[in-house]
C-alpha positions as CSV (number, residue, x, y, z in Angstrom):
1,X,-132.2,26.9,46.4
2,X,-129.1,24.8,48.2
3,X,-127.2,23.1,46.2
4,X,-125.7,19.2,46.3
5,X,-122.3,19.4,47.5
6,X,-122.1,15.1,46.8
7,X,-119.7,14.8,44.1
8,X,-120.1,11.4,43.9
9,X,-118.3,11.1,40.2
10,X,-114.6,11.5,41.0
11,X,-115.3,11.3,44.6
12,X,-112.7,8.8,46.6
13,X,-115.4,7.4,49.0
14,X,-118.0,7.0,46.6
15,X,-115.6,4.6,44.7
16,X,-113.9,3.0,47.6
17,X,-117.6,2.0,49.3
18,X,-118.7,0.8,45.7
19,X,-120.8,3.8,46.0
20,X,-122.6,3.7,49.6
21,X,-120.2,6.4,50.7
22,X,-120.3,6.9,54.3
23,X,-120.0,10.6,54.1
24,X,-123.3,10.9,51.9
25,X,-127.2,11.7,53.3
26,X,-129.9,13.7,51.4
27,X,-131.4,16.1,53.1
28,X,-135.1,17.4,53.1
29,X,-135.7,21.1,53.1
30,X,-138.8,22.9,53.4
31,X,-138.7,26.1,51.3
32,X,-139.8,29.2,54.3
33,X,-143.3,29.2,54.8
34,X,-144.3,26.6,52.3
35,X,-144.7,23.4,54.4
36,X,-146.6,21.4,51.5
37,X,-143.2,21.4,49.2
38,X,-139.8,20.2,49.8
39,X,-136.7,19.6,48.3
40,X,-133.8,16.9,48.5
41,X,-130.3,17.7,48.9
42,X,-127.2,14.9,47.8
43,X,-125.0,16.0,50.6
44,X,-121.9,15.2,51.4
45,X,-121.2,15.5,55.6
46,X,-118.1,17.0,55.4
47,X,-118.6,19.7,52.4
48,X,-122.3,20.7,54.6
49,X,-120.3,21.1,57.3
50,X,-118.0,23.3,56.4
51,X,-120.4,25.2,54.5
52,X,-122.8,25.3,57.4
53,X,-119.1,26.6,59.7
54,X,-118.7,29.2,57.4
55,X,-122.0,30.9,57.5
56,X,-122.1,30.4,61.3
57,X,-118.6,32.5,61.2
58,X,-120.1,35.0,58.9
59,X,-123.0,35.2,61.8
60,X,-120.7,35.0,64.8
61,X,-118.5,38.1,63.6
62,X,-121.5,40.3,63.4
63,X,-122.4,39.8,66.3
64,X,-119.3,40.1,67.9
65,X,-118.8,43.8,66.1
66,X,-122.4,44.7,66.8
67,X,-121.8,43.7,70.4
68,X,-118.3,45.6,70.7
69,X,-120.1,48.9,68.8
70,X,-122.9,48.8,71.6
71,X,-120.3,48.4,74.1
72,X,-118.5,51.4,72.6
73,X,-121.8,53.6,72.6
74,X,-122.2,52.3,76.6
75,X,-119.1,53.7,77.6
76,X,-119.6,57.5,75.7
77,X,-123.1,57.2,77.9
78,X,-121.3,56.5,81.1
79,X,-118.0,58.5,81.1
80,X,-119.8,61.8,82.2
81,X,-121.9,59.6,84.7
82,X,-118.6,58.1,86.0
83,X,-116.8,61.6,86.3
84,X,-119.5,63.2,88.1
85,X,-119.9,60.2,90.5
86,X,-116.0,60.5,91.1
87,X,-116.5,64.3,91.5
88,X,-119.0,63.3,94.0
89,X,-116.8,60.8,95.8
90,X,-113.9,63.7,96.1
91,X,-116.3,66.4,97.7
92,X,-117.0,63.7,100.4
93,X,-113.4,63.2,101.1
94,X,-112.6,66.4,101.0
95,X,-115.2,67.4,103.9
96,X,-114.4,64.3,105.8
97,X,-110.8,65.8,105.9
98,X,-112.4,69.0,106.8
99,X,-115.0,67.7,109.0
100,X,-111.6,66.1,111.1
């Protein structure tokens, strides 16, 4: 279950905007696949933010090492393609020269 990240006691906004802190919403979230039941969240914007940055990091970085291990795998597949199309490439020069 997400958590409040509003700390509105001790919080410097909450005080200074005699408590209608412009930093503060409350979310609604709807538990996965339960529609009929939902929850509310004090947030505070910039705490969800960085929260939400974080995980979206977390995310991003997989991908990017999933993406650079496929990449890795690609190139094992393709070196012996490449040589033998390269081999290829030679033969025809060479019998151009010959063919001259």
């Amino acid at each position: 279950m997400i958590q409040n990240t509003c700390k509105k006691e001790g919080c410097l906004f909450w005080d200074l905007f005699d408590k209608k802190c412009p930093q503060h919403f409350i979310n609604t979230f709807y538990p996965e696949g339960k529609v009929d039941e939902s929850y509310q969240v004090d947030d505070c914007a910039p705490i969800r933010t960085m929260i939400m940055i974080k995980e979206l990091h977390g995310r991003l970085l997989g991908t990017q090492q999933a993406f650079e291990e496929q990449r890795n795998k690609m190139q094992e597949i393709l070196k012996p393609i490449n040589e033998f199309v390269n081999m290829i490439k030679m033969l025809e020069q060479e019998k151009r020269k010959e063919l001259k």
